[in-house]
C-alpha positions in Angstrom: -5.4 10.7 6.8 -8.3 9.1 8.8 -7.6 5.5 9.7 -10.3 2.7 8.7 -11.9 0.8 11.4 -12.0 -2.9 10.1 -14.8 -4.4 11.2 -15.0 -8.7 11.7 -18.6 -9.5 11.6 -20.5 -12.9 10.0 -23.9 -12.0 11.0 -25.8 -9.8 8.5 -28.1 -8.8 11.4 -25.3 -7.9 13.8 -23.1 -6.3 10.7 -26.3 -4.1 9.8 -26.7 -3.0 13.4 -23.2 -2.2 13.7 -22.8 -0.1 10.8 -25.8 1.6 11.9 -24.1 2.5 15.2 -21.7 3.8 14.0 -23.1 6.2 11.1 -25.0 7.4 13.7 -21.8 8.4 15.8 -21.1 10.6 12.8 -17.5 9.2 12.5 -15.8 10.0 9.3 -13.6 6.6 9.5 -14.1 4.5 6.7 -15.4 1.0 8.0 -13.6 -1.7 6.1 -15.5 -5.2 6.8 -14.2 -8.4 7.0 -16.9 -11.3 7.1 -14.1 -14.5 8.2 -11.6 -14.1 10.4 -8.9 -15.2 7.2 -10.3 -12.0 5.7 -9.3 -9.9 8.3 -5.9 -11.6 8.5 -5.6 -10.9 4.9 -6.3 -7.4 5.4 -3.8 -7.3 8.2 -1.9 -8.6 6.5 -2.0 -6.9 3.4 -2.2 -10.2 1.5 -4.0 -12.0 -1.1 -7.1 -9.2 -2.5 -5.8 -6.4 0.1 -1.6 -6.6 -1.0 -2.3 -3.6 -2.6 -4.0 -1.5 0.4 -2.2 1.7 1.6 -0.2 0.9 4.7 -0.9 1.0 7.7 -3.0 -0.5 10.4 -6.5 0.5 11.4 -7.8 2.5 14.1 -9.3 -0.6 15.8 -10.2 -4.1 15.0 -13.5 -4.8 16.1 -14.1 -8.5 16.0 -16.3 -10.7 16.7 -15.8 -14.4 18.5 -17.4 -16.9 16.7 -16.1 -16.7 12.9 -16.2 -19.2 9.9 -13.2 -20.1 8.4 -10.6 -18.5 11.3 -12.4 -18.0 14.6 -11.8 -14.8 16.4 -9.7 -16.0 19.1 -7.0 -17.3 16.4 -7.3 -13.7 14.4 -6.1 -12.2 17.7 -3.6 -14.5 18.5 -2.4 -14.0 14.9 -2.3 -10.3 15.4 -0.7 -10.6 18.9 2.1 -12.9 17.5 3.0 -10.2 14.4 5.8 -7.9 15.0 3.8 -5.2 12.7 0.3 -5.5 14.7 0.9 -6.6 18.5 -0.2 -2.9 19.1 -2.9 -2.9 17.5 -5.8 -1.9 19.3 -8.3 -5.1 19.0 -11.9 -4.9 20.5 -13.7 -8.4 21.2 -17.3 -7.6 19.9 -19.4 -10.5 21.0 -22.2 -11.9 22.0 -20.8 -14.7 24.0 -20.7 -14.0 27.9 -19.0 -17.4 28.5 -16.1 -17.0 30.9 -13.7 -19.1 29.2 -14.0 -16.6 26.1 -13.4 -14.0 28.2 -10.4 -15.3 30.1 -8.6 -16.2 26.5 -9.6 -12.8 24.8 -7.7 -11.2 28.0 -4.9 -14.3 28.0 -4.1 -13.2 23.9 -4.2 -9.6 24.7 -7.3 -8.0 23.8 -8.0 -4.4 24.7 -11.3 -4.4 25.5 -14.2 -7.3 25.2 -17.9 -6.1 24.5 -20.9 -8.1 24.5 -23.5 -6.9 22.1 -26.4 -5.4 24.1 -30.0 -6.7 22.7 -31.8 -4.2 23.0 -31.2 -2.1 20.0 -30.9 1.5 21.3 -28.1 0.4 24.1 -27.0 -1.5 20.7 -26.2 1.5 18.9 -25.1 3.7 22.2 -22.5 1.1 23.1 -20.8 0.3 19.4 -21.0 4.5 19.0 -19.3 5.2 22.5 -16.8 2.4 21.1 -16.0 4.1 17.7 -15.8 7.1 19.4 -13.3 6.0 21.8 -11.1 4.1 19.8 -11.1 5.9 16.5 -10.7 9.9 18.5 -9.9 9.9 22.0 -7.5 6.5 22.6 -4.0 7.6 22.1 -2.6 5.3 19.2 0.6 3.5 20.0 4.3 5.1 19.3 4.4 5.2 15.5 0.9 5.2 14.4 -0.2 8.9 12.8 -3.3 10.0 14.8 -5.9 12.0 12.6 -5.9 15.3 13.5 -9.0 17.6 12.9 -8.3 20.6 11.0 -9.6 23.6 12.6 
C-alpha cells in the first residue's frame, strides 16, 4: 500500500501551493493535512479523531515551523522522543531562514530543512523534487514496507 505524506501547514496560501506542487509531481500518495502541530501529533499518534487510522507511519512529515497550538519544533521533538516515530523521515518546510531555527531543527533531528522559495514556479519544482524524493527514491527505515510499483 502507498504510504500518505502528512502534511503540517497553517497557511491556506502556502497549503494551496503545496498541494499544487505536489499534484503536479503526479505522485499517487495520498496527502493527509494537519493544520496545528497537536493535529499532526494526533495523527502520529493515532489518537483522539485519527485512533482509528490504519497503522503505520507516513512516507514523510512535512512540516512547517511556525504552528498554532504546538509549534513545529515541539512536533519534532515529540516525534524524535517516540520509540514508534524517531525514524520517521521529518522534512522542516519553512519559510523562516533564521539560524537559530535551523540549528534546533538539526539539534532535534530533522532530515532535511527547506525554506519555501517565493517565486512560485521554483515553489512547485522544489516541494515536487521533495515528494519525489521522499515518497520514491529515499530508502525507508528497517521495518517500514516501501511501495513497490507493479509492473
Amino acid at each position: 500500500m502507498l504510504k500518505p505524506i502528512l502534511l503540517v501547514e497553517d497557511n491556506p496560501h502556502d497549503l494551496e501551493l503545496t498541494l499544487i506542487a505536489l499534484s503536479r509531481s503526479q505522485l499517487a500518495n495520498e496527502v493527509v493535512i494537519a493544520r496545528d502541530g497537536a493535529e499532526a501529533l494526533d495523527y502520529l499518534m493515532r489518537r483522539g479523531e485519527y485512533a482509528g487510522r490504519p497503522v503505520g507511519n507516513p512516507a514523510v512529515v512535512l512540516l512547517d515551523l511556525k504552528l498554532p497550538k504546538v509549534d513545529g519544533l515541539e512536533v519534532l521533538k515529540e516525534i524524535r522522543s517516540s520509540a514508534s516515530l524517531k525514524s520517521q523521515p521529518v522534512v522542516m518546510l519553512t519559510s523562516s531562514k533564521e539560524e537559530q531555527d535551523l540549528l534546533r531543527s538539526y539539534e532535534l533531528g530533522v532530515n532535511a530543512y527547506v525554506v519555501k522559495p517565493v517565486d512560485f514556479t521554483e515553489f512547485v519544482r522544489a516541494i515536487a523534487d521533495l515528494g519525489i524524493f521522499w515518497a520514491v527514491l529515499n530508502e525507508p527505515p528497517p521495518g517500514s514496507r516501501r511501495y513497490v510499483k507493479p509492473k
